[in-house]
PAZAVO-594795 format. One record per residue (C-alpha): x, y, z; chain; residue in three letters. Coordinates in nm, 2 decimals, m for minus. Example, Ala and Ser with C-alpha at 12.3 -4.5 7.8 and 13.67 -1.06 7.14 Angstrom:
# PAZAVO-594795
((1.23,m0.45,0.78),'A','ALA')
((1.37,m0.11,0.71),'A','SER')
# end
This chain:
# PAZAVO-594795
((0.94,0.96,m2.72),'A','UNK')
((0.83,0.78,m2.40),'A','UNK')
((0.67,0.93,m2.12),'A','UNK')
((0.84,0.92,m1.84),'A','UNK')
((0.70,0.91,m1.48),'A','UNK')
((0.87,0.93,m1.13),'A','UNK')
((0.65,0.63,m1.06),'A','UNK')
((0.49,0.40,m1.27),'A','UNK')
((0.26,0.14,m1.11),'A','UNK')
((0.15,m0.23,m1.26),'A','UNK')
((m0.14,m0.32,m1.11),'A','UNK')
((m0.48,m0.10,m1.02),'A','UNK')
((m0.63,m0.30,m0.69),'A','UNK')
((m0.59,m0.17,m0.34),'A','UNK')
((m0.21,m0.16,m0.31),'A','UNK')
((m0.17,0.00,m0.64),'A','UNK')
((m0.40,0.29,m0.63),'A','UNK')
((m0.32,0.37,m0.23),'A','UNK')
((0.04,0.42,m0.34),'A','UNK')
((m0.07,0.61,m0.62),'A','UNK')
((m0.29,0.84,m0.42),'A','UNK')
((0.01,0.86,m0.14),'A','UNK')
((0.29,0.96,m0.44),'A','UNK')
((0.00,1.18,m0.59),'A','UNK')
((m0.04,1.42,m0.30),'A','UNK')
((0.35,1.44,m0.25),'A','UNK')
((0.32,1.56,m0.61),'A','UNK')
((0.48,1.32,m0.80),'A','UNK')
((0.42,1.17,m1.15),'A','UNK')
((0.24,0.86,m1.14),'A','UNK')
((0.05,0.62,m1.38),'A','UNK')
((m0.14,0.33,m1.30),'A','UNK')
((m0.11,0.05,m1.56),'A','UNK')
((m0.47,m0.17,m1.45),'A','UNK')
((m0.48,m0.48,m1.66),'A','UNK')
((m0.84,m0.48,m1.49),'A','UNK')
((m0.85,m0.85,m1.35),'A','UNK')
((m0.90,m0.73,m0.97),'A','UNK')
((m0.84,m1.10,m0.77),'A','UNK')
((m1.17,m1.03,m0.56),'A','UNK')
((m1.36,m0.94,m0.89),'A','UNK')
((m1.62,m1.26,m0.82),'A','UNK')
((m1.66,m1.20,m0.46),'A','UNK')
((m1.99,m1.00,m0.37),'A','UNK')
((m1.90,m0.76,m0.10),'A','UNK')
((m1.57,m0.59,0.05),'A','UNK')
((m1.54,m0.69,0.43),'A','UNK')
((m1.35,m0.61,0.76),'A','UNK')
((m1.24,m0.25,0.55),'A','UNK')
((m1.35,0.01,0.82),'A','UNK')
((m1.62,0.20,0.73),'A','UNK')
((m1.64,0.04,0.38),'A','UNK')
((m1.76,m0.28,0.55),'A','UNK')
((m1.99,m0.45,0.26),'A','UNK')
((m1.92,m0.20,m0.05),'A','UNK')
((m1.89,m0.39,m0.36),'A','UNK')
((m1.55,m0.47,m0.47),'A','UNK')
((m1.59,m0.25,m0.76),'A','UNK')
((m1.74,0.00,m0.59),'A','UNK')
((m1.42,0.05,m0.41),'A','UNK')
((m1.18,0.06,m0.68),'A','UNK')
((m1.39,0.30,m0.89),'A','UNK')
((m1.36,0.53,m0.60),'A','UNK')
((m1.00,0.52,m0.56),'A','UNK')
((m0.91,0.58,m0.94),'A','UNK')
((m1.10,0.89,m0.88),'A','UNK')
((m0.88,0.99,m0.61),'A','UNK')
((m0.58,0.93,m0.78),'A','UNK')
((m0.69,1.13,m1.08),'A','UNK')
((m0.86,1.41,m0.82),'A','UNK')
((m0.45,1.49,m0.72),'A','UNK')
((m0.33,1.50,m1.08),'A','UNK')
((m0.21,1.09,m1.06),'A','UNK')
((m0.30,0.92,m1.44),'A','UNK')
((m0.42,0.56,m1.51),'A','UNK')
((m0.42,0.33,m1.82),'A','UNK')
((m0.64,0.01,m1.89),'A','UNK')
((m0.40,m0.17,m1.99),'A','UNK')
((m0.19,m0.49,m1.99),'A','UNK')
((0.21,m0.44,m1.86),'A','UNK')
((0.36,m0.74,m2.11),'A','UNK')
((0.72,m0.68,m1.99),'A','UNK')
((0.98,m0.43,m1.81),'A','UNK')
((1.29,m0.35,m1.83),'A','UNK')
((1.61,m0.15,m1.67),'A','UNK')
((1.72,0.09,m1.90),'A','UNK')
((1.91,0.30,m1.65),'A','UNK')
((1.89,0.63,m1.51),'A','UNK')
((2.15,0.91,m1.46),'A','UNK')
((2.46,0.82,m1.30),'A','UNK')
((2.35,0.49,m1.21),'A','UNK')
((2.01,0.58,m1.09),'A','UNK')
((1.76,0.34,m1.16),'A','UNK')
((1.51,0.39,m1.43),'A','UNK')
((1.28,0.14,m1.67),'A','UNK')
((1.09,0.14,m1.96),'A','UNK')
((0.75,m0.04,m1.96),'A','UNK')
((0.56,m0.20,m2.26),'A','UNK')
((0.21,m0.22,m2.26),'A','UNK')
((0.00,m0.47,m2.45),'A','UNK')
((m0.10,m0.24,m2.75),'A','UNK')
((0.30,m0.15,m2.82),'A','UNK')
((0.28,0.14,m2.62),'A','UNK')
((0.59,0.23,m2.39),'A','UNK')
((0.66,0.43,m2.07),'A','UNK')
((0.94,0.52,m1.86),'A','UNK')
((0.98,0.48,m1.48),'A','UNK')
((1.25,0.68,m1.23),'A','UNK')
((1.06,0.39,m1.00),'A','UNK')
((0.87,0.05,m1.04),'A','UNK')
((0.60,m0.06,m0.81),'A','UNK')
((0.43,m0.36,m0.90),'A','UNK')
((0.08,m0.47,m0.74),'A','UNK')
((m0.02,m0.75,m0.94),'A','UNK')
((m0.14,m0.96,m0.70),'A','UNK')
((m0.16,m1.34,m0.67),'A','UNK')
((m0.33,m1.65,m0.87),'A','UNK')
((m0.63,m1.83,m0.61),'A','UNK')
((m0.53,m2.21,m0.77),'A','UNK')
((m0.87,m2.42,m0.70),'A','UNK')
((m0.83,m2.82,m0.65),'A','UNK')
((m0.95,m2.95,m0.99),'A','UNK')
((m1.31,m3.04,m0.94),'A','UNK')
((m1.61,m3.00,m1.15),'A','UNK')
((m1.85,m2.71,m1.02),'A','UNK')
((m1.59,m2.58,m0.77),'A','UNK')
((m1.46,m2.29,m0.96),'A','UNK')
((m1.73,m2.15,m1.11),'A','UNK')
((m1.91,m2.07,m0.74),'A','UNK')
((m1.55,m1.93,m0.61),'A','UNK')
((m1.59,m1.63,m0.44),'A','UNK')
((m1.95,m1.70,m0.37),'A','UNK')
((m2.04,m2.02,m0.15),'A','UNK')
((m1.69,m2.19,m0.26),'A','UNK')
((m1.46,m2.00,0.01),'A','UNK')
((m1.16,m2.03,0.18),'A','UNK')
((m1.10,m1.73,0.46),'A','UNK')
((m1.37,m1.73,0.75),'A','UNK')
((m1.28,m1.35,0.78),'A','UNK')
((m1.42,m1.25,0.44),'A','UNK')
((m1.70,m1.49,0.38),'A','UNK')
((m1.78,m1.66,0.72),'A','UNK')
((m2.03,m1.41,0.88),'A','UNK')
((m2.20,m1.46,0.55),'A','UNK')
((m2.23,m1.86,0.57),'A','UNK')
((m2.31,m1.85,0.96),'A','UNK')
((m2.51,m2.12,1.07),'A','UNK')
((m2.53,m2.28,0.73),'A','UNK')
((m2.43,m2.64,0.66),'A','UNK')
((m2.08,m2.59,0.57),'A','UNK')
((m1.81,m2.87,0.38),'A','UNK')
((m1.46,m2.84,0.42),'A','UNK')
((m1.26,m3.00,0.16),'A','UNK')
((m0.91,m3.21,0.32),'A','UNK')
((m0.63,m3.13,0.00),'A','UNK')
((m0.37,m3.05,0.29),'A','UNK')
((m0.24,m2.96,0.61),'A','UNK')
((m0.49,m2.68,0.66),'A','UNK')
((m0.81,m2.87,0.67),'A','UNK')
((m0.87,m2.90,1.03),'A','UNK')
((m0.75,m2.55,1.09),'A','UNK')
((m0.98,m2.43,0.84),'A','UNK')
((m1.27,m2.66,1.00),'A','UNK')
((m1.25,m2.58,1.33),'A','UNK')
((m1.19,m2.17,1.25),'A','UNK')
((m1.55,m2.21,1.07),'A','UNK')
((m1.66,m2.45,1.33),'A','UNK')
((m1.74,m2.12,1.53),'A','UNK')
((m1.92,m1.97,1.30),'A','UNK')
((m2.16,m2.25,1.24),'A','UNK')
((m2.28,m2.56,1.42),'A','UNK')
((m2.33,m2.80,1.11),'A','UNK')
((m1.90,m2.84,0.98),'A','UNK')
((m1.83,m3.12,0.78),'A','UNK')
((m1.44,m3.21,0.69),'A','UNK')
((m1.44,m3.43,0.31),'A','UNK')
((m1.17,m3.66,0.37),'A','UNK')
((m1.10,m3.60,m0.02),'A','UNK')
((m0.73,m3.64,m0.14),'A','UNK')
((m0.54,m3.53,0.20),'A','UNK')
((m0.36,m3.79,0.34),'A','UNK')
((m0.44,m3.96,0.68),'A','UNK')
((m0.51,m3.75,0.95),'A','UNK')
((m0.34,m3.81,1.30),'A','UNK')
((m0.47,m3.91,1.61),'A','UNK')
((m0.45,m3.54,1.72),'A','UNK')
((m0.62,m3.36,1.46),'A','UNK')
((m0.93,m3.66,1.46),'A','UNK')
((m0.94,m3.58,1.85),'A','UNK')
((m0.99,m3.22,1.78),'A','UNK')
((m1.24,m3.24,1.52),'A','UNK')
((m1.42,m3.54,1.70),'A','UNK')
((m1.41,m3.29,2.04),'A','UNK')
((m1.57,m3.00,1.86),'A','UNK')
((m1.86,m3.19,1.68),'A','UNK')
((m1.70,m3.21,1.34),'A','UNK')
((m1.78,m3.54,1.09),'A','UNK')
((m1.51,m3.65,0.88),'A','UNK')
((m1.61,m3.81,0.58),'A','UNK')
((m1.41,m4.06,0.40),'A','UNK')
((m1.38,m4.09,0.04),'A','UNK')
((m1.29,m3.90,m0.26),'A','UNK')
((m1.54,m3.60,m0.39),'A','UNK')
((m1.64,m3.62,m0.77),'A','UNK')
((m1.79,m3.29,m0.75),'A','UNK')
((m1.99,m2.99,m0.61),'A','UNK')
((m2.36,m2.96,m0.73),'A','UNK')
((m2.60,m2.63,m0.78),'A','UNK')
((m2.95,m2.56,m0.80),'A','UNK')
((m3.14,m2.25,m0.91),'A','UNK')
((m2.78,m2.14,m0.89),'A','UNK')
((m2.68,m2.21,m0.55),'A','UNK')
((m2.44,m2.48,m0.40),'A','UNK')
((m2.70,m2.79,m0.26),'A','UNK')
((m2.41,m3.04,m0.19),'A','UNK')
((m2.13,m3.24,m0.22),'A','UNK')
((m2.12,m3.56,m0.45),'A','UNK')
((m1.88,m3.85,m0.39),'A','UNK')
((m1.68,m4.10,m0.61),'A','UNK')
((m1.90,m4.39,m0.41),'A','UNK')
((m2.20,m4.19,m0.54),'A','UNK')
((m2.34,m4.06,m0.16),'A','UNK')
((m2.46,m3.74,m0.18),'A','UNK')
((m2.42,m3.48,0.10),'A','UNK')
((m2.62,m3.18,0.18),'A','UNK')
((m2.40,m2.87,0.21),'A','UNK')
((m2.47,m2.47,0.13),'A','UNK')
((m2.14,m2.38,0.12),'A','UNK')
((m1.78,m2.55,0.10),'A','UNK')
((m1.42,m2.47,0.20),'A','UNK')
((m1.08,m2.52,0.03),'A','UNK')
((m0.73,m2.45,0.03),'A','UNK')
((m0.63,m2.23,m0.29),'A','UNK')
((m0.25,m2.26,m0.39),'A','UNK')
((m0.17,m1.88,m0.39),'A','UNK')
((0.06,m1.82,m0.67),'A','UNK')
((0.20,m1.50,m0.72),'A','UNK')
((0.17,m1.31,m1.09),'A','UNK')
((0.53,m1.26,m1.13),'A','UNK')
((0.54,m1.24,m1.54),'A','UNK')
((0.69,m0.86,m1.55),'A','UNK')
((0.90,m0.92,m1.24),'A','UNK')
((1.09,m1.23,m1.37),'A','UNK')
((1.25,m0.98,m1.64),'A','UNK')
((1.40,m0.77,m1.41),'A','UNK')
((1.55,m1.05,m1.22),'A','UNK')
((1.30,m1.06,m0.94),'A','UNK')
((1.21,m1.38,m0.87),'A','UNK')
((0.93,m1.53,m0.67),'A','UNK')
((0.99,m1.81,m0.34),'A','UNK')
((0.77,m2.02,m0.22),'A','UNK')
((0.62,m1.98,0.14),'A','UNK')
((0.61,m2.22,0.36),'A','UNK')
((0.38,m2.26,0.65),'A','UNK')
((0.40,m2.54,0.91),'A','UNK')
((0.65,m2.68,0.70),'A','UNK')
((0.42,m2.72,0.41),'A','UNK')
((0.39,m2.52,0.10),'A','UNK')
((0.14,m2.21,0.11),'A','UNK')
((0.20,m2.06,m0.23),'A','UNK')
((0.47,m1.84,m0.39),'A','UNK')
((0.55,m1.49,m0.31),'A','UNK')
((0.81,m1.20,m0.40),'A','UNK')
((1.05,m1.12,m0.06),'A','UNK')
((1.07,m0.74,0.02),'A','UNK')
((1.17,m0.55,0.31),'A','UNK')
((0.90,m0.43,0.55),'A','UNK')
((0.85,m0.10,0.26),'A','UNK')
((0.78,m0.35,0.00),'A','UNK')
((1.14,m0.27,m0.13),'A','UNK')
((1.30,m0.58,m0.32),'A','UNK')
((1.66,m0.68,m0.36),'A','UNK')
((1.65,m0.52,m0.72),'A','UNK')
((1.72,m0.11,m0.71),'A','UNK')
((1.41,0.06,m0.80),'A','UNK')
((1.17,m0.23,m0.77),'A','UNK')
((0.92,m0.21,m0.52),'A','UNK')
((0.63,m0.46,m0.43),'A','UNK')
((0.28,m0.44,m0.21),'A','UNK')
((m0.04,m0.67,m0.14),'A','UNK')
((m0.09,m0.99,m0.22),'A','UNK')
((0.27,m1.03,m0.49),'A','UNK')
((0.47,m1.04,m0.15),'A','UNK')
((0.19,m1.10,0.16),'A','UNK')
((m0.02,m1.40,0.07),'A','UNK')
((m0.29,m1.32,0.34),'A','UNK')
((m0.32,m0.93,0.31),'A','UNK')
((m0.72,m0.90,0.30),'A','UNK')
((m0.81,m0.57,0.11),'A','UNK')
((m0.71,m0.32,0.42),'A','UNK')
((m0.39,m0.48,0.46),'A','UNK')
((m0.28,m0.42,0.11),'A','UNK')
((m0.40,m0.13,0.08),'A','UNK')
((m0.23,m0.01,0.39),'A','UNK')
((0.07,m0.19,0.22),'A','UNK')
((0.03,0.04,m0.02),'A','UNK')
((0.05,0.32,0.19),'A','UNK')
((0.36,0.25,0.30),'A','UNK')
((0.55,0.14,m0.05),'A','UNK')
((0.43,0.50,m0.17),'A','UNK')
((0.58,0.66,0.11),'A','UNK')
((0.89,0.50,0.10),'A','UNK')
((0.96,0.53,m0.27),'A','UNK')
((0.91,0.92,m0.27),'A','UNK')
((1.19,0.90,0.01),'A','UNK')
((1.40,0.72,m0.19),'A','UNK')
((1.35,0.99,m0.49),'A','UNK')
((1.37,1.27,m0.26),'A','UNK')
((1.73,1.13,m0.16),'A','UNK')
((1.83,1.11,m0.55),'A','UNK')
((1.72,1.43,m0.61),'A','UNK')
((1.88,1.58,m0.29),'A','UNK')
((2.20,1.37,m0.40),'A','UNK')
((2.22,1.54,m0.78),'A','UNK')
((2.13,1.88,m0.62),'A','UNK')
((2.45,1.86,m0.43),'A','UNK')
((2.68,1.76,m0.68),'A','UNK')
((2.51,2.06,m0.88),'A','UNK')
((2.63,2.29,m0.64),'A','UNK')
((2.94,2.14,m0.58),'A','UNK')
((3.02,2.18,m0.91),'A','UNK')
((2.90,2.56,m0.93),'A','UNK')
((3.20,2.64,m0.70),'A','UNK')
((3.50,2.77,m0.78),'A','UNK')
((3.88,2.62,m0.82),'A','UNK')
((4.02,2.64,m0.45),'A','UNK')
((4.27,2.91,m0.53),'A','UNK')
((4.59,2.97,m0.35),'A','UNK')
((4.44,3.25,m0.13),'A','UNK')
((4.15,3.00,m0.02),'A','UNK')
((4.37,2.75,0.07),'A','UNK')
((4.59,2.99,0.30),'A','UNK')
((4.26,3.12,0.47),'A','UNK')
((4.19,2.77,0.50),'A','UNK')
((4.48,2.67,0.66),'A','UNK')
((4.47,2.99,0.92),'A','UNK')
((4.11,2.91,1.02),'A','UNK')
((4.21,2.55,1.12),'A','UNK')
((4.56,2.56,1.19),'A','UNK')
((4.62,2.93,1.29),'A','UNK')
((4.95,3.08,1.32),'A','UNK')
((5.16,2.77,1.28),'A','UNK')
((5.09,2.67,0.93),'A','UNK')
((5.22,2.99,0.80),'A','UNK')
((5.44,3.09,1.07),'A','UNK')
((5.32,3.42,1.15),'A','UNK')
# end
């Protein structure tokens, strides 16, 4: 028979394994199902975490798996291939799971954590230094690339935000023209008022030495020195196992433009499907490790309210159902202690 859980979790980064510590010391079952694939697995050091400010990615999750296990909460390695309702008493919700290796497990409650996709621009050498000197967010690697010569690479709207928000962390910015399309007058004045080159032309690639980015090679051939370079990721959420339950993701627009695709939830990561919860980076593109852990924090919370209320709910139709047939000598005490004298006519 399956195993069933009051909460079973897809997904063992930050979000997950708060929520499972949080259901975990309210006593409730809980399994994380942790495929393993952590989003920030190539990045080097945690940041802006207080006081685990530069801990190794890692580092960090190793310690929270022993926290949920320290309160009694269980995790699996595993991949979650699919989910599905299979319904609870009276109408509750409840789901089974399947993991990879055929195994199954059931669910009073589904919290998925599974985190988004980073989708590069298609260039040769970009990828393979992600997380390293290929970056995106000032806030998690820009303290680390301060006054180095720094690239940013134009494939949208958010070049010349992204150029000027490094622009303070380093003197030496450079904005690759690339594939965006024309910049206005506006954003050209900004860049040109804060010391920032734009470079025209298309890049043919990023280049390493000794296994470090040295620079950025164009179509034309020109090379230009740079130690580290900026882009724009499409953030695409992993949605697989949320699709079967009829969850599906939205994009999210920003400015007007496309930033990615994300699963809408209420502010307790709740979605419009009973039972199905979401927290981190599935439903916030731009939670950094604190937030989603903190999101987290808050799914766990809420769905033990939610099975406190079920539970309370079934306990009261127990009881209900305990009590005797209103007999006619109920009914006339009844009636006295609400109508007095004048139902009866004493």
């Amino acid at each position: 028979m399956d195993t069933k859980y009051d909460v079973v979790i897809v997904g063992g980064g930050a979000a997950g394994l708060s929520a499972a510590v949080t259901l975990s010391r309210s006593r409730r079952s809980v399994l994380v199902v942790d495929a393993g694939e952590p989003r920030n697995a190539p990045a080097g050091h945690v940041h802006n975490y207080l006081a685990r400010e530069g801990m190794a990615p890692g580092d960090l999750l190793a310690e929270g798996r022993a926290e949920v296990t320290g309160y009694g909460g269980e995790r699996v390695g595993a991949l979650a291939t699919s989910a599905e309702r299979v319904g609870g008493e009276e109408g509750d919700p409840a789901f089974r799971v399947t993991l990879a290796d055929g195994r199954t497990v059931l669910a009073r409650r589904l919290l998925v954590t599974t985190g988004l996709v980073d989708e590069l621009p298609c260039l040769p050498g970009l990828a393979e230094r992600w997380g390293r000197d290929v970056l995106h967010c000032p806030y998690c690697h820009g303290w680390e690339v301060r006054d180095q010569a720094i690239g940013v690479l134009a494939t949208g709207p958010f070049a010349v935000h992204q150029a000027l928000l490094f622009r303070q962390l380093s003197a030496d910015v450079v904005v690759f023209q690339h594939t965006a399309p024309e910049l206005g007058r506006e954003d050209r004045d900004q860049l040109a008022a804060m010391g920032i080159p734009l470079v025209s032309g298309e890049v043919a690639a990023v280049e390493t030495t000794d296994d470090r980015l040295t620079g950025v090679l164009l179509r034309s051939g020109e090379r230009v020195a740079r130690q580290a370079v900026v882009v724009a990721p499409r953030f695409t959420a992993r949605t697989d196992l949320l699709r079967g339950l009829g969850v599906e993701p939205v994009e999210q627009l920003v400015g007007g433009h496309v930033f990615g695709t994300h699963v809408p939830a209420d502010p307790t990561g709740a979605t419009a499907v009973p039972g199905v919860w979401v927290a981190g980076n599935v439903t916030d593109l731009g939670a950094q490790v604190i937030l989603a852990a903190a999101a987290g924090l808050r799914a766990g919370a809420a769905l033990n309210a939610d099975l406190v209320q079920e539970e309370v709910r079934h306990a009261v139709a127990e009881l209900d159902n305990r009590h005797e047939p209103f007999s006619a000598e109920a009914e006339r005490e009844a009636c006295e202690l609400v109508l007095g004298d004048r139902r009866h006519g004493v």
